[in-house]
mmCIF file as gemmi writes it, N, C-alpha and C atoms, coordinates in Angstrom:
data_model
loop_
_atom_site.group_PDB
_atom_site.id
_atom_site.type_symbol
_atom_site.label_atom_id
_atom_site.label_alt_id
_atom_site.label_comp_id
_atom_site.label_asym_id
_atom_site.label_entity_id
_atom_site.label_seq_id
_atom_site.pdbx_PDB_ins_code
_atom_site.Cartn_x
_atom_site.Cartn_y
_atom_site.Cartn_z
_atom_site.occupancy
_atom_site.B_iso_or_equiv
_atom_site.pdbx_formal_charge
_atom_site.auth_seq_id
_atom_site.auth_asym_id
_atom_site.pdbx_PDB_model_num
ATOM 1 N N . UNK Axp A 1 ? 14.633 23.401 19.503 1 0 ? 1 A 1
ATOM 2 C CA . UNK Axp A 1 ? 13.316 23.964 19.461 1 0 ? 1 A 1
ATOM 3 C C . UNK Axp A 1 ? 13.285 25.187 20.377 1 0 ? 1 A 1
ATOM 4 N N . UNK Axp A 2 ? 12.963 26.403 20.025 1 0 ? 2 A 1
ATOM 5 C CA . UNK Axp A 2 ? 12.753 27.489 20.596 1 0 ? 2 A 1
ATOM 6 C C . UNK Axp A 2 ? 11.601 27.274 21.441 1 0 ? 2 A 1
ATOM 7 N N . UNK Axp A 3 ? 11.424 28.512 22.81 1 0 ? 3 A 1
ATOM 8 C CA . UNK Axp A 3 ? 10.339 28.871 23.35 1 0 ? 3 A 1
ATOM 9 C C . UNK Axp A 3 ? 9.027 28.279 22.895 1 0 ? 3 A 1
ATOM 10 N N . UNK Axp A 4 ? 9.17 29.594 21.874 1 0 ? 4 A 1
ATOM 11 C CA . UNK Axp A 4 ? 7.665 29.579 21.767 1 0 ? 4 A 1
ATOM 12 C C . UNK Axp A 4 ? 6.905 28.134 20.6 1 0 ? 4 A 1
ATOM 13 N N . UNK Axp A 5 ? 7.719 27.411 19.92 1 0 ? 5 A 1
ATOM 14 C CA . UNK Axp A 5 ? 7.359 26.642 19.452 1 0 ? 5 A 1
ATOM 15 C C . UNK Axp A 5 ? 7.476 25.184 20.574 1 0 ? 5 A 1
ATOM 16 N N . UNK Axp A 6 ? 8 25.257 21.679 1 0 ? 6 A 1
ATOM 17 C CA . UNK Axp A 6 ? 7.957 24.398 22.52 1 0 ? 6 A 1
ATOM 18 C C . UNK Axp A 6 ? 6.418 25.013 23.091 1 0 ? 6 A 1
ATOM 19 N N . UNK Axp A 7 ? 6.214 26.171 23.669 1 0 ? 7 A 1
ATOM 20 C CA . UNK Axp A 7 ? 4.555 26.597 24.132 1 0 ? 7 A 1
ATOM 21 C C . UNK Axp A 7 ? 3.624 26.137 23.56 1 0 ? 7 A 1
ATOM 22 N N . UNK Axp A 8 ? 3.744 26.489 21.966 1 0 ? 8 A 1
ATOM 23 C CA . UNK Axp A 8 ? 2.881 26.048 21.33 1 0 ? 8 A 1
ATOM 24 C C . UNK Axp A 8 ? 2.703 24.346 20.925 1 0 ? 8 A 1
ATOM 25 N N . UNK Axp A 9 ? 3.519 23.591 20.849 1 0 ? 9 A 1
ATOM 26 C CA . UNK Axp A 9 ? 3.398 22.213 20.848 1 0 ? 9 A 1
ATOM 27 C C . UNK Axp A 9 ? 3.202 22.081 22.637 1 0 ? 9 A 1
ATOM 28 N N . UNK Axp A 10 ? 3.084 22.317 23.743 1 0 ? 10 A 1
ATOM 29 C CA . UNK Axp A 10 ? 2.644 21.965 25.14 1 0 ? 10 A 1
ATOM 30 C C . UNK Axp A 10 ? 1.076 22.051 24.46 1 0 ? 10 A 1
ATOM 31 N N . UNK Axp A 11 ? 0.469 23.926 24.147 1 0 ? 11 A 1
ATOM 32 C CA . UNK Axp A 11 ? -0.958 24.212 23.975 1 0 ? 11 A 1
ATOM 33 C C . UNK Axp A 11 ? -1.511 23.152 23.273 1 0 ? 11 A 1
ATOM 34 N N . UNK Axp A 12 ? -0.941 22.956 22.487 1 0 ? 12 A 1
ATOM 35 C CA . UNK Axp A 12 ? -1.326 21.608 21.298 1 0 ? 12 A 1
ATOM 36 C C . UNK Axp A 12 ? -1.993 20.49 21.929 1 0 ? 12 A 1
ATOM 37 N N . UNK Axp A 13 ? -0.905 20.098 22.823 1 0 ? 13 A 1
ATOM 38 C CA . UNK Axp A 13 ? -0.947 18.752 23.302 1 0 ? 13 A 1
ATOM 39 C C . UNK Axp A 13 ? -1.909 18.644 24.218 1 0 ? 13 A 1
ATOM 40 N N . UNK Axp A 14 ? -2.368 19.776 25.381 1 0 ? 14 A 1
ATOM 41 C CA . UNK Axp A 14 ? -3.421 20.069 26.037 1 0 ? 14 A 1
ATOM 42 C C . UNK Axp A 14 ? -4.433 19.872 25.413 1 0 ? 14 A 1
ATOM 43 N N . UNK Axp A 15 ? -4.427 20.298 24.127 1 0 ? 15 A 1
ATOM 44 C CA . UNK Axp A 15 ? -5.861 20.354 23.845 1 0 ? 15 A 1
ATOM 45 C C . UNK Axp A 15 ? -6.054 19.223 23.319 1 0 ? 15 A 1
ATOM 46 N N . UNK Axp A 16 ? -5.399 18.373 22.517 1 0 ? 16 A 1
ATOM 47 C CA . UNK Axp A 16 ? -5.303 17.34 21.799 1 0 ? 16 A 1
ATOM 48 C C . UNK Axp A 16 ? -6.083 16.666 23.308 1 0 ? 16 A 1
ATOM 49 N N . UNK Axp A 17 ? -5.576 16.559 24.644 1 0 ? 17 A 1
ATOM 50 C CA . UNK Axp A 17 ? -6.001 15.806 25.43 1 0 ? 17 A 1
ATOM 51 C C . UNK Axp A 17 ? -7.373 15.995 25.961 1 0 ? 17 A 1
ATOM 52 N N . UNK Axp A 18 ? -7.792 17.618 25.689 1 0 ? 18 A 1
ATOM 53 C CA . UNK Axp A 18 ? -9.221 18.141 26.697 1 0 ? 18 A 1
ATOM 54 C C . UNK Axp A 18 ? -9.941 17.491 25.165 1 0 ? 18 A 1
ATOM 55 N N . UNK Axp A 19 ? -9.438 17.457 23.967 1 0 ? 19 A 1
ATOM 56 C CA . UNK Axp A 19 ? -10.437 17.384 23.067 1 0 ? 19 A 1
ATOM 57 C C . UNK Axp A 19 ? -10.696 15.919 23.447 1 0 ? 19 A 1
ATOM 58 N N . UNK Axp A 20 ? -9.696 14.586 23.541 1 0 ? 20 A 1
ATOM 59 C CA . UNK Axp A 20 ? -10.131 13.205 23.646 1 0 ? 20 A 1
ATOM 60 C C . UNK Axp A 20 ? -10.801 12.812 24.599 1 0 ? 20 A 1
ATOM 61 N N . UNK Axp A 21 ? -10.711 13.91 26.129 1 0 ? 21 A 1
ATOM 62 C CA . UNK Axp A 21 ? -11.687 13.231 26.914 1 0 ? 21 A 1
ATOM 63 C C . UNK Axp A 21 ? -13.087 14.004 26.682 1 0 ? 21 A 1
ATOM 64 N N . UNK Axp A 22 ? -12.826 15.317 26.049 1 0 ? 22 A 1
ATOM 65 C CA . UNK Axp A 22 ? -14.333 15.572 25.742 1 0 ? 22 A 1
ATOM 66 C C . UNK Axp A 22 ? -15.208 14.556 24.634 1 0 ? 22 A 1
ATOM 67 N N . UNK Axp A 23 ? -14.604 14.076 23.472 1 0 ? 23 A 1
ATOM 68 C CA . UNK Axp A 23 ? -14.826 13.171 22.659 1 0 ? 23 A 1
ATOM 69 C C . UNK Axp A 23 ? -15.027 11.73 23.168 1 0 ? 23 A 1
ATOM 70 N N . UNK Axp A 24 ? -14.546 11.34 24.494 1 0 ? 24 A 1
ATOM 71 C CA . UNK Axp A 24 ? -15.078 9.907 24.99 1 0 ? 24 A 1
ATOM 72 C C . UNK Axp A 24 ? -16.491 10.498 25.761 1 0 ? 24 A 1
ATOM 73 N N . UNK Axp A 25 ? -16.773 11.525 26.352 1 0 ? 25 A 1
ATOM 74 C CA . UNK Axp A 25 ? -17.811 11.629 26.921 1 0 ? 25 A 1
ATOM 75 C C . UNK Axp A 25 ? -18.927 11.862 26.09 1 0 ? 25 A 1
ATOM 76 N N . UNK Axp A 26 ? -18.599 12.565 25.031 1 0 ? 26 A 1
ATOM 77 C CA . UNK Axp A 26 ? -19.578 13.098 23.894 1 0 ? 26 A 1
ATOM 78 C C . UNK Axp A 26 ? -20.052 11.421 23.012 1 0 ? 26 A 1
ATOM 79 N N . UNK Axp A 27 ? -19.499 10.837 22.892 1 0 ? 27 A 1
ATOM 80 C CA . UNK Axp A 27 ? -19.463 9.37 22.218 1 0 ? 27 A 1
ATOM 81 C C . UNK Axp A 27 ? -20.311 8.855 23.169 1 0 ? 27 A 1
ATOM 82 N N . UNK Axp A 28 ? -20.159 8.962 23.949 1 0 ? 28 A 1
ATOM 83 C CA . UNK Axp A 28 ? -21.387 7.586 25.664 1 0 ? 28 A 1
ATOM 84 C C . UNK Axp A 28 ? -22.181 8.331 25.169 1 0 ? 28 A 1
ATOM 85 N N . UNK Axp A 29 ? -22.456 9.757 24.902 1 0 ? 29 A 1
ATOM 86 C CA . UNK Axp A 29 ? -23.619 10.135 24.508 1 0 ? 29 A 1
ATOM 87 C C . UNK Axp A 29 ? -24.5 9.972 24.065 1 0 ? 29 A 1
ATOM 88 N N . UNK Axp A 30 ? -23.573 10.468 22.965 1 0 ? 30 A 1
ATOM 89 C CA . UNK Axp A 30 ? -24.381 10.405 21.167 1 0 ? 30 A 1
ATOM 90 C C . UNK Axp A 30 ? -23.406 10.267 20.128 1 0 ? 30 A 1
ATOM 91 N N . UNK Axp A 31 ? -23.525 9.372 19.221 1 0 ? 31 A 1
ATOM 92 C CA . UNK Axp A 31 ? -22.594 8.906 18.362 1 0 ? 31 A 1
ATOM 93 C C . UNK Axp A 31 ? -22.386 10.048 17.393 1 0 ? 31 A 1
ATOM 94 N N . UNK Axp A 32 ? -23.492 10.59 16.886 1 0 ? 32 A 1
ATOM 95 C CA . UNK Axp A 32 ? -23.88 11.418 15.889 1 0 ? 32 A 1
ATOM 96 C C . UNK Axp A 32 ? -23.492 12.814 16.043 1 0 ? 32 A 1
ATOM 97 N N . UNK Axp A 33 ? -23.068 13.959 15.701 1 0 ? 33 A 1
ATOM 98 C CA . UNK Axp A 33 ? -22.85 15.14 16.066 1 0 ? 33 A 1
ATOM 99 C C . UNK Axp A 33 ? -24.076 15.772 15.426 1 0 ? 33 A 1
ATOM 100 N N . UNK Axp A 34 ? -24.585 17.357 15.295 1 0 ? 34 A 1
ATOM 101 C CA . UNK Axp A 34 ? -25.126 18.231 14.847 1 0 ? 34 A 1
ATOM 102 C C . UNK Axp A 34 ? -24.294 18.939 13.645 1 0 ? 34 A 1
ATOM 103 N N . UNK Axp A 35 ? -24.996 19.064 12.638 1 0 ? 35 A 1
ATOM 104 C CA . UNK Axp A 35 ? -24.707 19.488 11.521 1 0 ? 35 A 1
ATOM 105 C C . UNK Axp A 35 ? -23.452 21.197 11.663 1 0 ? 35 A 1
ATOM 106 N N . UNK Axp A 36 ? -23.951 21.46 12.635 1 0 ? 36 A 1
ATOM 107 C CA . UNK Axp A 36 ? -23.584 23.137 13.044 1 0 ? 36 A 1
ATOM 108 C C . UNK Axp A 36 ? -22.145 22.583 13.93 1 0 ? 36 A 1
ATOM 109 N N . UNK Axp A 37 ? -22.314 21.648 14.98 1 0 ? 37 A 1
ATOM 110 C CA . UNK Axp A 37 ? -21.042 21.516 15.328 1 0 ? 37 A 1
ATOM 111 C C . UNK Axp A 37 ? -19.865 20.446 14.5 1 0 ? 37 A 1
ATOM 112 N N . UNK Axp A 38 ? -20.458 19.988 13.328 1 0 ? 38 A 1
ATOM 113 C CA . UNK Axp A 38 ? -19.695 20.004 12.396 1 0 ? 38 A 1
ATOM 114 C C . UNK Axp A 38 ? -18.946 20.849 11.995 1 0 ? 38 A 1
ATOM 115 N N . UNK Axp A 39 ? -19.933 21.701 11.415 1 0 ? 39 A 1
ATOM 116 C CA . UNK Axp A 39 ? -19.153 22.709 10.464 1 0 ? 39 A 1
ATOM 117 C C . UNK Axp A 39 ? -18.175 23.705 11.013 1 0 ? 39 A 1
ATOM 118 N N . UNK Axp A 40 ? -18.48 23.613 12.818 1 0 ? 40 A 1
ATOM 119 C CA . UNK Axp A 40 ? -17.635 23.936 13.654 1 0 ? 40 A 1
ATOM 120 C C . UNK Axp A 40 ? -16.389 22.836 13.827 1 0 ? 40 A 1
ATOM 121 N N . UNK Axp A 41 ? -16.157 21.935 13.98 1 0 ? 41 A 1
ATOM 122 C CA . UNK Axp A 41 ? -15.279 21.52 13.863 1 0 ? 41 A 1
ATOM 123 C C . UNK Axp A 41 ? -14.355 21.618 12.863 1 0 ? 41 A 1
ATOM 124 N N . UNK Axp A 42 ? -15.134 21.523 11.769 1 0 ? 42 A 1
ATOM 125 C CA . UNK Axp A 42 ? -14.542 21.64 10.252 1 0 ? 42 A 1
ATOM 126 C C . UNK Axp A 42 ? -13.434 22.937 10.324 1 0 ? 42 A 1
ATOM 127 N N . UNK Axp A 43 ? -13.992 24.124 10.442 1 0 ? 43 A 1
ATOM 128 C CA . UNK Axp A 43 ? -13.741 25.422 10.957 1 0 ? 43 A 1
ATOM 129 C C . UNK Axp A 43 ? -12.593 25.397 11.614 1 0 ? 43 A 1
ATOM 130 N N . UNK Axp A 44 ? -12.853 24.867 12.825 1 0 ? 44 A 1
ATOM 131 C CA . UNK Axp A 44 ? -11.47 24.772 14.05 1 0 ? 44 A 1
ATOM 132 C C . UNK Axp A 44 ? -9.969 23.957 13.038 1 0 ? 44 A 1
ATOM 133 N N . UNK Axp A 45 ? -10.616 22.529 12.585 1 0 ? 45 A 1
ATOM 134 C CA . UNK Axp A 45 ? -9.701 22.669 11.967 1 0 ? 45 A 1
ATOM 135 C C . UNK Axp A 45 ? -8.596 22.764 10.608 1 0 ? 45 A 1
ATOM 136 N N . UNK Axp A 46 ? -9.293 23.772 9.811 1 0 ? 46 A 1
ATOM 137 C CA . UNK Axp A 46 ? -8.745 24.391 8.9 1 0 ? 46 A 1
ATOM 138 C C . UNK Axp A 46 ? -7.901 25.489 8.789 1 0 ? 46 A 1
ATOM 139 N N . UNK Axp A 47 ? -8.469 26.011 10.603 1 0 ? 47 A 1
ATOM 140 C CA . UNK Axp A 47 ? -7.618 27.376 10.733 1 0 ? 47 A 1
ATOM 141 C C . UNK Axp A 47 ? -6.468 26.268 11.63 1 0 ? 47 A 1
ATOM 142 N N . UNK Axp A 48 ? -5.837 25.196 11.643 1 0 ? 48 A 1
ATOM 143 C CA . UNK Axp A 48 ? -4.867 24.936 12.062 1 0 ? 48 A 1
ATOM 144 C C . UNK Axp A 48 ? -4.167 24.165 11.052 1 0 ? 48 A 1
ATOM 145 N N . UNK Axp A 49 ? -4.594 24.447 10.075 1 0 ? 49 A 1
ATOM 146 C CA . UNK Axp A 49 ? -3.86 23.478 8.32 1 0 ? 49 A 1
ATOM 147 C C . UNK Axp A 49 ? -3.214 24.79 8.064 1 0 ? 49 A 1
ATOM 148 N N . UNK Axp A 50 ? -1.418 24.141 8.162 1 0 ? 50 A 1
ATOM 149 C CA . UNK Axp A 50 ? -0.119 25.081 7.823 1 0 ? 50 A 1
ATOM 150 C C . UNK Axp A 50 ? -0.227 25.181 5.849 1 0 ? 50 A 1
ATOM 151 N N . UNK Axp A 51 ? -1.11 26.509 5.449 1 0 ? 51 A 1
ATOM 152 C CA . UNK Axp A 51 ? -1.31 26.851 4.241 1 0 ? 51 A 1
ATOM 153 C C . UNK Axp A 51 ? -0.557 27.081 3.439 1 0 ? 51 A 1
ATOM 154 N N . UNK Axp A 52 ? 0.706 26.392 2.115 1 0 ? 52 A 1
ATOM 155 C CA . UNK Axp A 52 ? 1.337 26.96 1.156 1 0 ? 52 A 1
ATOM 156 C C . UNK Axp A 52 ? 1.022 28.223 1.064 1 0 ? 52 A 1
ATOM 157 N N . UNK Axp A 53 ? 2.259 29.075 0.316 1 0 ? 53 A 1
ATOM 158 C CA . UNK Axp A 53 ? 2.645 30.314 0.165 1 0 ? 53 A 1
ATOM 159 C C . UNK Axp A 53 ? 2.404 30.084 -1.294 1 0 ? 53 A 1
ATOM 160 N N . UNK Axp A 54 ? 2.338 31.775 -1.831 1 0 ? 54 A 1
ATOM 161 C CA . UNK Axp A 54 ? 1.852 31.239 -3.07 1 0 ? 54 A 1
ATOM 162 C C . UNK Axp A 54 ? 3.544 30.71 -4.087 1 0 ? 54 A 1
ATOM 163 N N . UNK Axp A 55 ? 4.301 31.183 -3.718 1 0 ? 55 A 1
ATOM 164 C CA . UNK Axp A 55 ? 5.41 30.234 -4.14 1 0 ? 55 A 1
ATOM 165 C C . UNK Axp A 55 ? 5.964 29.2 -4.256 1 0 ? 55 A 1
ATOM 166 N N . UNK Axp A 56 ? 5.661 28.885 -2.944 1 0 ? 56 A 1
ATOM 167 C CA . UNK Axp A 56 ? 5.497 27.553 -2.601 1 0 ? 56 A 1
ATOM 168 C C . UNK Axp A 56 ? 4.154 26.924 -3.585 1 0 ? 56 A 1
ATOM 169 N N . UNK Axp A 57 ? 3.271 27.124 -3.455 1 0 ? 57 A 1
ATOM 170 C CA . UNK Axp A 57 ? 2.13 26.678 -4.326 1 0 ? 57 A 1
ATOM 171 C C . UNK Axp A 57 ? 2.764 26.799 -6.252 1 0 ? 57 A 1
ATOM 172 N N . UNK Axp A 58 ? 3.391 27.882 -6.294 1 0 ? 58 A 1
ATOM 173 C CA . UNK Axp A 58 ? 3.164 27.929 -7.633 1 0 ? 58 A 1
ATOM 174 C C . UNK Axp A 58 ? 4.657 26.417 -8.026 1 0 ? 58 A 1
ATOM 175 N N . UNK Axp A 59 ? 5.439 26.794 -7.335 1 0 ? 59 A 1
ATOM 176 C CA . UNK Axp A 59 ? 7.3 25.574 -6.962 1 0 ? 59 A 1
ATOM 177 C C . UNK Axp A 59 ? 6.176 24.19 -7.334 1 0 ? 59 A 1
ATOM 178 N N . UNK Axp A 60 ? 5.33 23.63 -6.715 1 0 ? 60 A 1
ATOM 179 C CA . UNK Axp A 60 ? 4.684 22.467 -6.607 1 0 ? 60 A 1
ATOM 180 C C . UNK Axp A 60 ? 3.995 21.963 -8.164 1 0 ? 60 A 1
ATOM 181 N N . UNK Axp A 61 ? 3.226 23.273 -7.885 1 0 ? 61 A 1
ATOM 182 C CA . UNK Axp A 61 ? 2.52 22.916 -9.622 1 0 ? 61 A 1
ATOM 183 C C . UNK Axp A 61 ? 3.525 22.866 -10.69 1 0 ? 61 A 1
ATOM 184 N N . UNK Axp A 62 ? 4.49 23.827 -11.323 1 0 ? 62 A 1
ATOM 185 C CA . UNK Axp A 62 ? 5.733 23.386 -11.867 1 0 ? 62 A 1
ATOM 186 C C . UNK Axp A 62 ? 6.148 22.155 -11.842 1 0 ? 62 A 1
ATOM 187 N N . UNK Axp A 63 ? 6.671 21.687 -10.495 1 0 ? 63 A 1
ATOM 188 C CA . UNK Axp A 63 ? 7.263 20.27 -10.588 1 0 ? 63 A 1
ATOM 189 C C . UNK Axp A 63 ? 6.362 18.992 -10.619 1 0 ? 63 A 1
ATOM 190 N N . UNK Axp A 64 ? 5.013 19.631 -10.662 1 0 ? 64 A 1
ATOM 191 C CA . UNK Axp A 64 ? 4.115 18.162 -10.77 1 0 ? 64 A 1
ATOM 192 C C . UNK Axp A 64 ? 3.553 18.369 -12.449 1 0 ? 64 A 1
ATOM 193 N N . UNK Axp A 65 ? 3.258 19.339 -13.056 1 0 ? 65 A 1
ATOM 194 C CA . UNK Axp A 65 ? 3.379 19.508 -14.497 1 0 ? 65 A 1
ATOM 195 C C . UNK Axp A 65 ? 4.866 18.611 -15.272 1 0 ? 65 A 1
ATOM 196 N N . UNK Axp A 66 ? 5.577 19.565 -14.68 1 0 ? 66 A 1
ATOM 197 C CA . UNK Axp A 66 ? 7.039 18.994 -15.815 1 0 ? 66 A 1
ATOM 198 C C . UNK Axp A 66 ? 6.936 17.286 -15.047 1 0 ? 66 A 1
ATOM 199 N N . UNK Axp A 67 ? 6.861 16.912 -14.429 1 0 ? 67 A 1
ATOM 200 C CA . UNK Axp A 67 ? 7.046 15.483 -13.876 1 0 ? 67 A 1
ATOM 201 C C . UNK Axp A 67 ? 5.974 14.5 -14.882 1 0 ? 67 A 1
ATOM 202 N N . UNK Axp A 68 ? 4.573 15.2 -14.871 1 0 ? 68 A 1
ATOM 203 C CA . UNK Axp A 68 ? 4.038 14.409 -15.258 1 0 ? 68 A 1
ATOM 204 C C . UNK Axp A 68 ? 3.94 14.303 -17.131 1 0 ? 68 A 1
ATOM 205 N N . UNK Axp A 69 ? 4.768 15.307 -16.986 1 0 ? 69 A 1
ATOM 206 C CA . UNK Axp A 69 ? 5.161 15.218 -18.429 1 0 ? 69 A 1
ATOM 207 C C . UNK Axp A 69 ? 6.061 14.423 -19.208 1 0 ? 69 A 1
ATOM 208 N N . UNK Axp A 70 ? 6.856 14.408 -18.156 1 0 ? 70 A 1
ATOM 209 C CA . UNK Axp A 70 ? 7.885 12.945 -18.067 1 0 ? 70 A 1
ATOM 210 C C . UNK Axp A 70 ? 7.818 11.928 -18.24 1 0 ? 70 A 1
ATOM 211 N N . UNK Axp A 71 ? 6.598 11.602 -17.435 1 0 ? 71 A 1
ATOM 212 C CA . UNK Axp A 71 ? 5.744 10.245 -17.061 1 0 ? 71 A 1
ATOM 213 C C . UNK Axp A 71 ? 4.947 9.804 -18.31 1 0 ? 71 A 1
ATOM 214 N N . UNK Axp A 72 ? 4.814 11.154 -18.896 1 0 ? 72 A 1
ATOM 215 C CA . UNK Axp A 72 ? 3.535 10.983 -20.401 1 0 ? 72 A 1
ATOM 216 C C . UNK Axp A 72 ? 4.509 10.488 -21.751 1 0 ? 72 A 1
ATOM 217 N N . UNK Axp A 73 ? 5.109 11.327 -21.652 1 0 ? 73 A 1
ATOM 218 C CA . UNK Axp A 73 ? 6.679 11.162 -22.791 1 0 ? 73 A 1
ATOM 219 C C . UNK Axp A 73 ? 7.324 9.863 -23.054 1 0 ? 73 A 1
ATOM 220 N N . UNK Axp A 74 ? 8.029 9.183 -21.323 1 0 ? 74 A 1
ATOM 221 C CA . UNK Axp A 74 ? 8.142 7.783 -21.284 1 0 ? 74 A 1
ATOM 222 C C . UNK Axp A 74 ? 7.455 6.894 -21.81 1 0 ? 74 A 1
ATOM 223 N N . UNK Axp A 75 ? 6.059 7.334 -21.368 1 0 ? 75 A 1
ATOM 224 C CA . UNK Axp A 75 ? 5.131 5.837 -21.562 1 0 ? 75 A 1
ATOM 225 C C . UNK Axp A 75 ? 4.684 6.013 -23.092 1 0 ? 75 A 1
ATOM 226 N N . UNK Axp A 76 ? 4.871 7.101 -23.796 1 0 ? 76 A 1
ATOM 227 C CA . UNK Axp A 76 ? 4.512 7.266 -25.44 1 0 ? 76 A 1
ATOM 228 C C . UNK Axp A 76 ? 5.274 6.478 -25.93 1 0 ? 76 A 1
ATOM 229 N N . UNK Axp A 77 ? 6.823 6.846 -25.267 1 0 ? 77 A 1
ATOM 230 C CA . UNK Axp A 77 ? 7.763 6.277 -26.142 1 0 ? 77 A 1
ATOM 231 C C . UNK Axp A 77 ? 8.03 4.741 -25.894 1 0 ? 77 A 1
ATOM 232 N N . UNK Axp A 78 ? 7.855 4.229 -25.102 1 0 ? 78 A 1
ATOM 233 C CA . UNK Axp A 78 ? 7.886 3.004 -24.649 1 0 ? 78 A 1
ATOM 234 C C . UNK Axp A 78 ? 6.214 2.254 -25.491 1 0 ? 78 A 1
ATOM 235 N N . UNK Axp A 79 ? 5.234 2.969 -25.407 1 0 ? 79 A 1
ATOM 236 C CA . UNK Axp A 79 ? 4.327 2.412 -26.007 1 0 ? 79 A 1
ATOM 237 C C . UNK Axp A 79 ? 4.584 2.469 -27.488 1 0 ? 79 A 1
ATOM 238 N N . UNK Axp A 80 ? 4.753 3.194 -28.183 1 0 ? 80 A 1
ATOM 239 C CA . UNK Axp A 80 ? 5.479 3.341 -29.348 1 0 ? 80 A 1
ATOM 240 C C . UNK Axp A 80 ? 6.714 2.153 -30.371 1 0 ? 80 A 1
ATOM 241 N N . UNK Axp A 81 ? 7.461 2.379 -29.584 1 0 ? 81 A 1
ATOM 242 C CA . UNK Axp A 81 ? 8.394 0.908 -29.772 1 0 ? 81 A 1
ATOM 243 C C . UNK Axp A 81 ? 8.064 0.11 -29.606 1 0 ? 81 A 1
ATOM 244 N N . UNK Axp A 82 ? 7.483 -0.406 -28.367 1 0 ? 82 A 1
ATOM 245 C CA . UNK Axp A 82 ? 6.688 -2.25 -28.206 1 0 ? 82 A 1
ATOM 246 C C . UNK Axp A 82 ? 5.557 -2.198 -29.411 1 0 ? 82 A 1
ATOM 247 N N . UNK Axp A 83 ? 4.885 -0.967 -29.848 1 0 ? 83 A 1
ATOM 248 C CA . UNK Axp A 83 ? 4.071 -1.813 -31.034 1 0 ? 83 A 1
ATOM 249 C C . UNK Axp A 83 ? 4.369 -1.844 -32.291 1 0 ? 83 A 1
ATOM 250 N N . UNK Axp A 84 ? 5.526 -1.039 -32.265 1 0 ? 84 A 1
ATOM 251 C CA . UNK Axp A 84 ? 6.24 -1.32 -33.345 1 0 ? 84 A 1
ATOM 252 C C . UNK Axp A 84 ? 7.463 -2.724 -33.769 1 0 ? 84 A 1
ATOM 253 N N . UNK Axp A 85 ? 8.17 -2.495 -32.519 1 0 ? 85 A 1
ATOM 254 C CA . UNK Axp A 85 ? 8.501 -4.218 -32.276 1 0 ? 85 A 1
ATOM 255 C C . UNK Axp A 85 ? 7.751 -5.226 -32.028 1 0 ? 85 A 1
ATOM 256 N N . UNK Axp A 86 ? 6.53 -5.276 -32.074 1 0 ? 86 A 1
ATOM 257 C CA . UNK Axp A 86 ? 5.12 -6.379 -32.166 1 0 ? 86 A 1
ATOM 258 C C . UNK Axp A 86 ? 5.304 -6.321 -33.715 1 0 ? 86 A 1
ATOM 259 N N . UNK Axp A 87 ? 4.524 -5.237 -34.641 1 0 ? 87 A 1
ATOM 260 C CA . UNK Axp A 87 ? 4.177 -5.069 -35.787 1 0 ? 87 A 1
ATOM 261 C C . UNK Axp A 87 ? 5.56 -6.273 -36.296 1 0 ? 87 A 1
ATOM 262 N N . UNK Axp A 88 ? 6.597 -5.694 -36.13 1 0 ? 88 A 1
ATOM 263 C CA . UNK Axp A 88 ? 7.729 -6.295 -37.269 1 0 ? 88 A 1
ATOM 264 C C . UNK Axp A 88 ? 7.713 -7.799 -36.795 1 0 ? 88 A 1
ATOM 265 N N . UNK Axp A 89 ? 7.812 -8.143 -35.398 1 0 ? 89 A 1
ATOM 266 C CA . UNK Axp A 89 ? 7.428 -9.632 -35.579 1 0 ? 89 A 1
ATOM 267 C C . UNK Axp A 89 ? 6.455 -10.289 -36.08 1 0 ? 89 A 1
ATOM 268 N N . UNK Axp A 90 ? 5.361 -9.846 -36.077 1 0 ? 90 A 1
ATOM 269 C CA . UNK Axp A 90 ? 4.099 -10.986 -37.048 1 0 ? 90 A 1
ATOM 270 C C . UNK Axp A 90 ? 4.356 -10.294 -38.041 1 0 ? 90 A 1
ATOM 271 N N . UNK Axp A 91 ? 5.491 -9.374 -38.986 1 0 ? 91 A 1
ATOM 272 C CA . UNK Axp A 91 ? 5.314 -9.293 -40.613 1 0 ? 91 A 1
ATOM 273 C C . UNK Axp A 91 ? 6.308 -9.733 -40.374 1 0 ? 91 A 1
ATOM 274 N N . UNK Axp A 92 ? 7.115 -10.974 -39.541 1 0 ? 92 A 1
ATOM 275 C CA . UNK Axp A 92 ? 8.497 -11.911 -40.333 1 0 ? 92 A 1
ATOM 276 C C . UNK Axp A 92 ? 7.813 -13.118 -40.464 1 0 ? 92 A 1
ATOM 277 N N . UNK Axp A 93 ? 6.529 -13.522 -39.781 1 0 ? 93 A 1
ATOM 278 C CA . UNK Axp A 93 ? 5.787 -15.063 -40.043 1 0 ? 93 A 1
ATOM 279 C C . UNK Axp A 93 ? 5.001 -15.068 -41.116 1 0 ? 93 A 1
């Protein structure tokens, strides 16, 4: 682990800690937050959600399309044969 990704996981961890004791004091409080420091929170943390690239984004959709196409194909064909191997057994009785 380099420098600065060691800095930045220390900053992390600081805050991770100022946030839990601010969050036990805020809790004795008031259980409930304000709508505004919601949406502040919300805020804080979205700008720390590591965002796909759009390559990365487009790599994902590809392999969850063709996959689930896979998944659709199998189960046709598998549904397909069992009712067709049903059908031919009750037309041998």
């Amino acid at each position: 682990m380099n420098r600065e990704l060691r800095r930045l996981q220390e900053k992390e961890e600081k805050r991770a800690k100022d946030r839990r004791a601010t969050m036990v004091q805020t809790r004795r409080r008031k259980e409930r937050v304000g709508f505004r420091q919601f949406l502040s929170e919300v805020r804080t943390e979205l700008k720390r959600v590591a965002w796909p690239g759009r390559r990365e984004t487009i790599t994902f959709t590809v392999v969850t399309l063709v996959t689930a196409g896979f998944v659709m194909l199998y189960t046709f064909g598998l549904d397909l044969t069992l009712k067709q191997s049903i059908l031919r057994l009750l037309e041998l009785r």
